[in-house]
N, C-alpha and C positions, 0 to 999 in steps of 0.2 A: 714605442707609442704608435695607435693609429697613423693612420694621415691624418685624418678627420681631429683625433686629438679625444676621441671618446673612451678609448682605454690603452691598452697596454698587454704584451705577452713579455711572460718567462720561458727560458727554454734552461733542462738540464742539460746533463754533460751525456746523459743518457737519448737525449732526446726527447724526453718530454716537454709539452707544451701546457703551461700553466697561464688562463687567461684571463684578465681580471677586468671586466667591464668591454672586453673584447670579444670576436667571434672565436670558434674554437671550430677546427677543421681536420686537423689529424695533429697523431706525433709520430715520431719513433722509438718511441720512448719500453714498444713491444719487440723491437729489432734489434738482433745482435752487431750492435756496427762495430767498422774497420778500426775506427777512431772518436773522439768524443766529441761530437757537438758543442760549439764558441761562438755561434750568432743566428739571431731570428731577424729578417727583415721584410716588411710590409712590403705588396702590390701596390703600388699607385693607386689603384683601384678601391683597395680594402676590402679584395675579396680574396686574399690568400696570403701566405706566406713563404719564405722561404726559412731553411734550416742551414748551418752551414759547418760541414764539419773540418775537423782540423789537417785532413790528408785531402781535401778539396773536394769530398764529397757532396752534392749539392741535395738537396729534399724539398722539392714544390707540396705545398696541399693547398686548394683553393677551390671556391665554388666550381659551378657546371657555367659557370657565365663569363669566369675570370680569362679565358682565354686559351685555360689548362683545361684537360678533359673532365675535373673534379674529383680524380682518383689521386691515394698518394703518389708523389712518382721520386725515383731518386734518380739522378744524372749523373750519368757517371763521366768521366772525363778520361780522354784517349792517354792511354799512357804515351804512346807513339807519337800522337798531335796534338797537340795544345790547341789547335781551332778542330777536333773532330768531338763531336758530345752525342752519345743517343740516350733514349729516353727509357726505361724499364720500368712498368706500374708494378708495385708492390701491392 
């Protein structure tokens, strides 16, 4: 659900993002991923989301206002560090 409480996103296993009375920003749902996708969770804001995949891949998409640049970006997570993350726009 929003924050707001105005609507609501689906996400497949694929990545797509199916939104119903909510904004709609990207998917991944045109990406070959590592592993499937198992959770979407709102910005505070309600101006993007996250995706979250099963091997800890991370996927932001959100406006040009939310903080993020408004490109999709996936985050990829340091195999070697657990606190080391860069950012890759796809």
């Amino acid at each position: 659900m929003t924050p707001d409480g105005s609507g609501y996103w689906m996400v497949a296993a694929d990545g797509g993002v199916f939104s119903f009375g909510a904004p709609f920003w990207a998917s991944t749902g045109n990406l070959k991923l590592n592993k499937p996708v198992e959770g979407i969770v709102p910005t505070l804001t309600n101006k993007g989301y996250w995706l979250v995949a099963s091997d800890g891949g991370v996927f932001a998409s959100a406006t040009p206002d939310s903080g993020l640049d408004g490109r999709h970006q996936k985050l990829e997570q340091s195999r070697s560090s657990a606190s080391s993350a860069t950012a890759t726009a796809t």
